[in-house]
N, C-alpha and C positions, 0 to 999 in steps of 0.2 A: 595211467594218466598221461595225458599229451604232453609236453613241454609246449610251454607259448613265450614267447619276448619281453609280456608283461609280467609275469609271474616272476614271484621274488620267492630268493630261502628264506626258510623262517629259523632264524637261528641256529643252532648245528644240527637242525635235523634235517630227514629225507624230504620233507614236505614242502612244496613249491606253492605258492600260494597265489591270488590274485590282488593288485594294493588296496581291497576295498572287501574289505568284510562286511559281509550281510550280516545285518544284526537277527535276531529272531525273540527277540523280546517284543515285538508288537503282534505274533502271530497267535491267532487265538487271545487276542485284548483288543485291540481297537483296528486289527485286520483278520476278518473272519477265512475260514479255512477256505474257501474259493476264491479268497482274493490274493490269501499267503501262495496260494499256488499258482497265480500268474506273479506275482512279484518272484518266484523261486524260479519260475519257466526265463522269463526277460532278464532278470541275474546273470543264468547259465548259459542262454542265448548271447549274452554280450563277451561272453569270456572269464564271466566269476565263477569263482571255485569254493570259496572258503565260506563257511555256513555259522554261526556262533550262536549257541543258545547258553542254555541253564535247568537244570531241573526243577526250581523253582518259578521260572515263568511262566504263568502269571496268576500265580497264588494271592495274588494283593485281590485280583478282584474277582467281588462280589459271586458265589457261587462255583467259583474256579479252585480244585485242589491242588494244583502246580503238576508242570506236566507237561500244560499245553500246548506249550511251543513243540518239543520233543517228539509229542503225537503231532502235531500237522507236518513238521518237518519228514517223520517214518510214513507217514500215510503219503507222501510226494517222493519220498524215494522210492517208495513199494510201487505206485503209479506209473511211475518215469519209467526206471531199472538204471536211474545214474548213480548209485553207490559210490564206482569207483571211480567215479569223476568227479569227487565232493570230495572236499578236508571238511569233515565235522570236528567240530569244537562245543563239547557242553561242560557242565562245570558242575560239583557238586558240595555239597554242606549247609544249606539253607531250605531245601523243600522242609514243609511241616512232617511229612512223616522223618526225614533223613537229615536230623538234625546235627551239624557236628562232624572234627574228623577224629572221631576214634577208628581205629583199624577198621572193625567190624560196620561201622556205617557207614567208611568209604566203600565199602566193597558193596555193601547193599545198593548203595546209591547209583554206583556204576550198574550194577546190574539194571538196578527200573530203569535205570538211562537209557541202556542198550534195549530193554525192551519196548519200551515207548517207540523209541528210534527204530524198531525192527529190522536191526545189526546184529550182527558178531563180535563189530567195534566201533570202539570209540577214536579217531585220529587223535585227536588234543583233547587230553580231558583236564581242566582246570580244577584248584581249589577254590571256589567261589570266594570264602572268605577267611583269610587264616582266623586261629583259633592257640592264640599265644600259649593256652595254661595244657594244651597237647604238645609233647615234645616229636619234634624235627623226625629224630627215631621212627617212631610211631607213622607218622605222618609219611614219609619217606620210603617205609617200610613194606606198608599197606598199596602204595601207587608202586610199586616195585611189584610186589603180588601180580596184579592187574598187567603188569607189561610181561610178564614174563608168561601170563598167562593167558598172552594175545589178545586179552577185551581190549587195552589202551594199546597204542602204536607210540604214545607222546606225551608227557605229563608239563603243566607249566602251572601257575599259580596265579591269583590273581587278591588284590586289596592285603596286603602283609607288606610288614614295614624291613629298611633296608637288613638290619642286623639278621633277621628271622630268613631272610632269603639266602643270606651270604652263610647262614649258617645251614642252611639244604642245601646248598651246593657245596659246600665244604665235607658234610654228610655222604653224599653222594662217589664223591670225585676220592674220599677215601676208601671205603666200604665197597664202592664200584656197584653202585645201587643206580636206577634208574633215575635222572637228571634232568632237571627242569629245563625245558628248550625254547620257552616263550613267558613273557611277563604282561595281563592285562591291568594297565594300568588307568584310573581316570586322569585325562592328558588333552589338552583342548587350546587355544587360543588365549581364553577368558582363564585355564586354572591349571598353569604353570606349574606351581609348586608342588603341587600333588605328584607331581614326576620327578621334575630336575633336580638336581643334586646329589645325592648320596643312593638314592633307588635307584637312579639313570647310570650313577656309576656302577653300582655292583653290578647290574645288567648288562652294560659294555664291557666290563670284566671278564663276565663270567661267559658272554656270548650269544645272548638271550633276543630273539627279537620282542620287541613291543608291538602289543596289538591295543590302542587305547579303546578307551568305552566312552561314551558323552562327547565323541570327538567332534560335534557339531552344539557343544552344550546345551542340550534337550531340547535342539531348535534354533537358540537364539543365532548363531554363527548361519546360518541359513538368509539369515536379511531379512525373513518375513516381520519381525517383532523392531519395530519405530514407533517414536512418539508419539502416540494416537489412535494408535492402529490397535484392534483389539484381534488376539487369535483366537479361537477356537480351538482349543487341543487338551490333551491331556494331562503333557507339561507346560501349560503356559505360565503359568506360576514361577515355575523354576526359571525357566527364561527369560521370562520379564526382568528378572530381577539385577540382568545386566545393562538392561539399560540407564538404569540409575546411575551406576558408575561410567567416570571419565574412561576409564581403560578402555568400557566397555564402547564408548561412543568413538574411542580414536582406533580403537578395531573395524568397528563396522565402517569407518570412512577411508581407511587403510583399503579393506577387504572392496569397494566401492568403486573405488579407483581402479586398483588390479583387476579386477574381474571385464570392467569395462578395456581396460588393455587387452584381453584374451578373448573376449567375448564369450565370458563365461557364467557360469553362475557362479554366486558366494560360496555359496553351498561345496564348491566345487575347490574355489579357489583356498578357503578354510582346511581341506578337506588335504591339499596339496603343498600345504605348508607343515604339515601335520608328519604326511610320508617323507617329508625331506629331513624331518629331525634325523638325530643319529639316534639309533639302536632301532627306532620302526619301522616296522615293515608292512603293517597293513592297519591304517582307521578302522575303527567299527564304527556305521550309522546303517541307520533300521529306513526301511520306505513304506508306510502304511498302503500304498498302493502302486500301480506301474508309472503313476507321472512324476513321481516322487523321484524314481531311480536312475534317471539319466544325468541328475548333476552329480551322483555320487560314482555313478560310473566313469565319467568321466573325469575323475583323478589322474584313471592309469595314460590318460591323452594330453594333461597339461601337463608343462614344468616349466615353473619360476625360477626366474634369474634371479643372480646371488641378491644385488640391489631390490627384488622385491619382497626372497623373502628375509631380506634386513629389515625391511622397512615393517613388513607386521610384527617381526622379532621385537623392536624398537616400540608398535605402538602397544604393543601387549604388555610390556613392562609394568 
Protein backbone atom coordinates (compact mmCIF):
# COMPACT_ATOMS: atom_id res chain seq x y z
CA UNK A 1 0.00 0.00 0.00
CA UNK A 2 1.36 3.46 -1.06
CA UNK A 3 1.85 6.05 1.55
CA UNK A 4 0.02 9.46 0.59
CA UNK A 5 0.25 12.83 2.76
CA UNK A 6 -3.27 12.47 3.68
CA UNK A 7 -3.39 9.11 5.26
CA UNK A 8 -3.23 9.14 8.99
CA UNK A 9 -2.09 6.08 11.72
CA UNK A 10 -4.68 4.49 13.12
CA UNK A 11 -3.59 4.18 16.49
CA UNK A 12 -0.63 1.87 17.22
CA UNK A 13 -1.10 -0.13 14.39
CA UNK A 14 0.56 -0.61 10.92
CA UNK A 15 -2.50 0.76 9.25
CA UNK A 16 -2.52 4.10 7.47
CA UNK A 17 -5.71 5.07 6.63
CA UNK A 18 -7.48 7.86 4.56
CA UNK A 19 -9.56 10.78 7.07
CA UNK A 20 -12.76 9.72 5.70
CA UNK A 21 -14.05 6.30 6.04
CA UNK A 22 -16.45 4.87 3.62
CA UNK A 23 -19.30 3.63 5.42
CA UNK A 24 -20.83 0.39 3.75
CA UNK A 25 -23.91 0.16 5.57
CA UNK A 26 -26.01 1.77 2.65
CA UNK A 27 -24.69 -0.94 0.05
CA UNK A 28 -27.12 -3.36 -0.70
CA UNK A 29 -30.05 -1.16 1.25
CA UNK A 30 -30.75 1.87 -0.37
CA UNK A 31 -27.56 1.79 -2.81
CA UNK A 32 -27.96 -1.29 -5.19
CA UNK A 33 -24.81 -3.32 -6.13
CA UNK A 34 -23.88 -1.16 -9.41
CA UNK A 35 -24.19 1.89 -7.77
CA UNK A 36 -22.04 0.63 -4.43
CA UNK A 37 -19.57 -0.04 -7.09
CA UNK A 38 -19.27 3.29 -8.57
CA UNK A 39 -19.33 5.02 -5.15
CA UNK A 40 -16.30 2.26 -4.26
CA UNK A 41 -14.46 3.08 -7.81
CA UNK A 42 -14.82 7.48 -6.93
CA UNK A 43 -13.70 6.58 -3.17
CA UNK A 44 -10.41 4.86 -4.42
CA UNK A 45 -10.13 7.14 -7.42
CA UNK A 46 -10.03 10.11 -4.92
CA UNK A 47 -7.45 8.61 -2.56
CA UNK A 48 -9.67 6.58 0.02
CA UNK A 49 -8.64 3.59 1.46
CA UNK A 50 -10.58 2.65 4.37
CA UNK A 51 -13.80 0.65 3.78
CA UNK A 52 -16.09 -0.16 6.99
CA UNK A 53 -18.98 -2.54 7.07
CA UNK A 54 -20.62 -5.13 9.41
CA UNK A 55 -21.86 -8.51 8.98
CA UNK A 56 -25.11 -7.54 9.94
CA UNK A 57 -25.74 -5.12 7.15
CA UNK A 58 -28.49 -4.82 6.27
CA UNK A 59 -30.53 -7.48 8.03
CA UNK A 60 -33.23 -4.89 9.11
CA UNK A 61 -34.52 -4.89 5.69
CA UNK A 62 -37.27 -6.63 4.41
CA UNK A 63 -35.91 -9.91 2.63
CA UNK A 64 -32.23 -9.15 3.45
CA UNK A 65 -30.33 -11.93 5.83
CA UNK A 66 -27.24 -9.69 6.74
CA UNK A 67 -24.36 -9.95 4.61
CA UNK A 68 -25.13 -7.66 2.22
CA UNK A 69 -22.72 -5.05 2.49
CA UNK A 70 -19.84 -7.72 2.95
CA UNK A 71 -21.08 -9.52 -0.49
CA UNK A 72 -21.06 -6.23 -2.63
CA UNK A 73 -18.05 -5.06 -1.01
CA UNK A 74 -16.13 -9.05 -2.02
CA UNK A 75 -17.86 -8.96 -5.33
CA UNK A 76 -15.89 -5.13 -6.02
CA UNK A 77 -12.78 -6.35 -4.67
CA UNK A 78 -12.92 -9.62 -6.87
CA UNK A 79 -13.72 -7.14 -9.94
CA UNK A 80 -11.13 -4.42 -9.21
CA UNK A 81 -8.03 -6.91 -7.93
CA UNK A 82 -7.50 -3.78 -5.08
CA UNK A 83 -7.40 -5.94 -2.05
CA UNK A 84 -4.22 -4.58 -1.11
CA UNK A 85 -4.94 -1.17 -1.42
CA UNK A 86 -8.07 -1.26 0.96
CA UNK A 87 -8.10 -1.29 4.91
CA UNK A 88 -11.32 -3.46 5.46
CA UNK A 89 -12.95 -2.88 8.55
CA UNK A 90 -16.14 -5.36 9.40
CA UNK A 91 -17.43 -6.01 12.69
CA UNK A 92 -19.03 -8.87 14.09
CA UNK A 93 -21.94 -10.12 17.01
CA UNK A 94 -25.18 -8.95 15.69
CA UNK A 95 -25.98 -10.89 12.24
CA UNK A 96 -29.10 -13.17 13.00
CA UNK A 97 -27.16 -16.32 12.41
CA UNK A 98 -23.87 -15.02 14.59
CA UNK A 99 -25.38 -13.94 17.47
CA UNK A 100 -23.13 -12.86 20.38
CA UNK A 101 -19.38 -12.99 21.54
CA UNK A 102 -18.77 -16.31 22.90
CA UNK A 103 -15.40 -17.80 21.58
CA UNK A 104 -17.05 -20.00 19.23
CA UNK A 105 -19.26 -17.26 17.33
CA UNK A 106 -16.57 -14.86 17.12
CA UNK A 107 -14.67 -17.26 15.11
CA UNK A 108 -17.75 -18.34 13.08
CA UNK A 109 -18.42 -14.87 12.29
CA UNK A 110 -15.13 -13.98 11.12
CA UNK A 111 -15.10 -16.72 9.00
CA UNK A 112 -18.72 -15.76 6.98
CA UNK A 113 -17.02 -12.39 6.96
CA UNK A 114 -14.02 -13.46 5.33
CA UNK A 115 -16.15 -15.45 3.01
CA UNK A 116 -18.74 -12.92 1.90
CA UNK A 117 -15.53 -10.50 1.61
CA UNK A 118 -13.66 -13.17 -0.58
CA UNK A 119 -10.43 -12.59 1.63
CA UNK A 120 -7.89 -14.39 3.62
CA UNK A 121 -8.43 -11.26 5.82
CA UNK A 122 -9.99 -9.12 7.65
CA UNK A 123 -7.80 -5.58 8.44
CA UNK A 124 -9.76 -4.30 11.40
CA UNK A 125 -12.21 -6.53 12.64
CA UNK A 126 -14.58 -4.82 15.21
CA UNK A 127 -16.89 -6.17 18.08
CA UNK A 128 -19.97 -4.64 16.86
CA UNK A 129 -21.52 -4.64 20.21
CA UNK A 130 -19.94 -5.47 23.55
CA UNK A 131 -21.93 -8.05 25.35
CA UNK A 132 -21.06 -7.27 29.24
CA UNK A 133 -22.32 -10.85 30.78
CA UNK A 134 -19.05 -12.51 28.43
CA UNK A 135 -16.06 -11.90 30.18
CA UNK A 136 -13.03 -9.72 28.57
CA UNK A 137 -11.09 -13.34 28.72
CA UNK A 138 -13.20 -14.88 26.64
CA UNK A 139 -13.56 -12.11 24.33
CA UNK A 140 -9.86 -11.23 24.13
CA UNK A 141 -9.02 -14.62 23.81
CA UNK A 142 -11.00 -15.60 20.77
CA UNK A 143 -9.77 -12.04 18.65
CA UNK A 144 -6.22 -13.30 19.72
CA UNK A 145 -7.02 -16.75 17.89
CA UNK A 146 -7.96 -14.91 14.79
CA UNK A 147 -4.73 -12.62 14.74
CA UNK A 148 -2.55 -15.22 15.27
CA UNK A 149 -4.09 -17.05 12.77
CA UNK A 150 -3.69 -14.40 10.07
CA UNK A 151 -7.67 -13.97 9.29
CA UNK A 152 -7.47 -10.42 11.45
CA UNK A 153 -4.34 -8.06 11.00
CA UNK A 154 -6.21 -5.69 13.82
CA UNK A 155 -8.92 -5.99 16.41
CA UNK A 156 -10.64 -2.81 17.87
CA UNK A 157 -14.25 -2.74 19.35
CA UNK A 158 -16.96 -0.76 19.06
CA UNK A 159 -20.42 0.45 21.42
CA UNK A 160 -18.84 -0.94 25.10
CA UNK A 161 -18.56 1.31 27.85
CA UNK A 162 -15.24 2.92 29.35
CA UNK A 163 -14.66 0.28 32.31
CA UNK A 164 -15.20 -2.87 29.85
CA UNK A 165 -12.60 -1.32 27.48
CA UNK A 166 -9.98 -0.37 30.04
CA UNK A 167 -10.34 -3.65 31.24
CA UNK A 168 -9.29 -5.48 27.42
CA UNK A 169 -6.55 -3.43 27.41
CA UNK A 170 -5.47 -4.10 30.85
CA UNK A 171 -6.15 -7.96 29.53
CA UNK A 172 -4.35 -7.66 26.81
CA UNK A 173 -1.12 -5.52 27.80
CA UNK A 174 -0.68 -8.37 30.70
CA UNK A 175 -1.29 -11.65 29.16
CA UNK A 176 0.47 -10.06 25.83
CA UNK A 177 -2.73 -10.94 23.90
CA UNK A 178 -3.80 -9.24 20.94
CA UNK A 179 -4.88 -5.44 21.63
CA UNK A 180 -7.48 -3.25 20.52
CA UNK A 181 -5.90 -0.48 18.10
CA UNK A 182 -9.04 1.50 17.22
CA UNK A 183 -12.45 2.46 19.13
CA UNK A 184 -15.87 2.99 16.88
CA UNK A 185 -17.51 5.25 18.57
CA UNK A 186 -21.13 7.21 17.98
CA UNK A 187 -19.31 10.92 18.01
CA UNK A 188 -21.10 13.77 15.94
CA UNK A 189 -21.61 17.55 16.42
CA UNK A 190 -25.33 17.06 17.70
CA UNK A 191 -23.99 13.86 20.41
CA UNK A 192 -21.21 14.79 22.32
CA UNK A 193 -21.59 12.75 25.08
CA UNK A 194 -21.64 9.40 23.84
CA UNK A 195 -17.85 10.05 23.41
CA UNK A 196 -16.21 12.62 25.59
CA UNK A 197 -15.21 12.03 28.93
CA UNK A 198 -14.29 8.88 30.45
CA UNK A 199 -14.34 6.60 26.88
CA UNK A 200 -12.38 9.44 25.15
CA UNK A 201 -9.92 9.16 27.98
CA UNK A 202 -9.33 5.59 28.28
CA UNK A 203 -8.86 5.80 24.32
CA UNK A 204 -6.20 8.52 24.64
CA UNK A 205 -4.60 6.44 27.27
CA UNK A 206 -4.51 3.46 25.90
CA UNK A 207 -3.62 4.83 22.30
CA UNK A 208 -6.54 3.88 20.37
CA UNK A 209 -7.63 5.98 17.31
CA UNK A 210 -11.39 6.84 16.99
CA UNK A 211 -13.29 6.11 13.84
CA UNK A 212 -16.97 7.62 14.79
CA UNK A 213 -20.19 6.33 13.18
CA UNK A 214 -23.33 8.99 12.65
CA UNK A 215 -20.61 11.36 12.11
CA UNK A 216 -22.95 13.53 9.94
CA UNK A 217 -25.95 12.38 12.36
CA UNK A 218 -28.02 10.21 9.90
CA UNK A 219 -27.99 13.37 7.59
CA UNK A 220 -28.97 16.09 9.70
CA UNK A 221 -25.21 17.81 9.95
CA UNK A 222 -25.39 17.69 6.09
CA UNK A 223 -27.76 21.07 6.01
CA UNK A 224 -30.10 19.31 3.84
CA UNK A 225 -33.06 18.94 6.94
CA UNK A 226 -34.59 22.90 7.74
CA UNK A 227 -37.56 24.15 8.79
CA UNK A 228 -39.91 23.19 6.13
CA UNK A 229 -38.20 21.27 4.13
CA UNK A 230 -39.25 17.67 3.80
CA UNK A 231 -36.44 14.89 2.95
CA UNK A 232 -36.88 11.84 1.54
CA UNK A 233 -34.49 9.24 3.05
CA UNK A 234 -34.44 6.49 5.10
CA UNK A 235 -33.30 8.32 8.17
CA UNK A 236 -35.14 11.26 8.10
CA UNK A 237 -36.91 10.62 11.26
CA UNK A 238 -33.88 10.39 13.16
CA UNK A 239 -32.59 13.65 11.76
CA UNK A 240 -35.35 15.69 12.01
CA UNK A 241 -35.29 15.33 15.22
CA UNK A 242 -32.45 17.84 15.68
CA UNK A 243 -34.02 20.39 14.63
CA UNK A 244 -36.31 20.84 17.34
CA UNK A 245 -33.47 21.41 19.59
CA UNK A 246 -31.59 25.01 20.18
CA UNK A 247 -28.18 23.12 19.97
CA UNK A 248 -29.31 21.83 17.14
CA UNK A 249 -30.17 25.21 15.30
CA UNK A 250 -26.94 27.16 16.75
CA UNK A 251 -25.05 24.19 14.86
CA UNK A 252 -26.47 24.36 11.78
CA UNK A 253 -25.88 28.29 11.86
CA UNK A 254 -22.26 27.76 13.17
CA UNK A 255 -21.73 25.07 10.37
CA UNK A 256 -23.49 28.08 7.79
CA UNK A 257 -21.16 30.45 8.41
CA UNK A 258 -17.90 28.34 8.21
CA UNK A 259 -18.70 26.51 5.29
CA UNK A 260 -19.52 29.72 3.40
CA UNK A 261 -15.86 31.01 4.75
CA UNK A 262 -14.32 27.84 2.93
CA UNK A 263 -16.70 27.44 0.27
CA UNK A 264 -17.60 24.33 1.35
CA UNK A 265 -20.12 22.05 2.06
CA UNK A 266 -21.65 21.45 5.60
CA UNK A 267 -21.45 18.16 4.99
CA UNK A 268 -17.76 18.81 4.75
CA UNK A 269 -17.17 21.37 7.24
CA UNK A 270 -19.18 18.78 10.16
CA UNK A 271 -17.16 16.30 8.91
CA UNK A 272 -13.80 18.39 9.64
CA UNK A 273 -14.38 19.30 12.89
CA UNK A 274 -14.95 15.77 13.73
CA UNK A 275 -11.03 14.76 12.41
CA UNK A 276 -9.65 17.53 14.40
CA UNK A 277 -11.04 16.11 17.86
CA UNK A 278 -8.29 14.34 19.72
CA UNK A 279 -7.95 10.68 19.48
CA UNK A 280 -9.78 10.57 15.78
CA UNK A 281 -8.52 9.76 13.09
CA UNK A 282 -11.05 9.03 10.48
CA UNK A 283 -15.26 10.00 10.41
CA UNK A 284 -17.29 7.26 9.12
CA UNK A 285 -20.26 8.64 6.63
CA UNK A 286 -21.83 6.36 3.81
CA UNK A 287 -22.83 8.09 0.10
CA UNK A 288 -25.88 6.48 -1.36
CA UNK A 289 -24.49 7.46 -4.69
CA UNK A 290 -21.41 9.29 -6.48
CA UNK A 291 -22.86 13.08 -5.98
CA UNK A 292 -23.06 12.31 -2.32
CA UNK A 293 -19.23 11.81 -2.10
CA UNK A 294 -17.29 14.89 -2.82
CA UNK A 295 -18.22 16.91 0.38
CA UNK A 296 -17.06 13.94 2.38
CA UNK A 297 -14.12 13.56 0.57
CA UNK A 298 -13.29 16.62 0.84
CA UNK A 299 -12.50 16.55 4.68
CA UNK A 300 -8.93 15.36 3.91
CA UNK A 301 -8.71 19.32 1.87
CA UNK A 302 -10.14 21.58 4.69
CA UNK A 303 -8.75 22.57 7.83
CA UNK A 304 -10.37 24.90 10.37
CA UNK A 305 -8.79 27.27 12.38
CA UNK A 306 -8.59 27.06 16.12
CA UNK A 307 -11.34 30.09 16.24
CA UNK A 308 -13.60 28.12 14.00
CA UNK A 309 -13.41 25.13 15.40
CA UNK A 310 -14.12 26.83 18.83
CA UNK A 311 -16.82 28.22 17.73
CA UNK A 312 -18.94 24.85 16.64
CA UNK A 313 -17.20 23.29 19.97
CA UNK A 314 -19.14 26.30 21.67
CA UNK A 315 -22.34 26.04 19.72
CA UNK A 316 -22.59 22.22 20.27
CA UNK A 317 -22.62 22.49 23.87
Amino acid sequence: MTSSPSLRKLGTSDLEVFPLSLGGNVFGWTADEATSFEVLDAYVAAGGNFIDTADVYSAWVDGNRGGESETVIGKWLASRGRRDDVVIATKGSQHPEFQGLSAANIKAAADASLKRLGTDHIDLYYTHYDKPEVPVEEIIGALDELVKAGKVRHIAASNISAQRLQDSLDLSDREGLARYVALQPHYNLVSRDTYEGELQDVAARGGLGAVPYYALASGFLTGKYRPGVTVDSARAAGAGKHLETERGQRVLTALDEIAQTHDAEIATVALAWLAAQPTVTAPIASARNTEQLPALLAVADVELTQPELDRLTAASQ
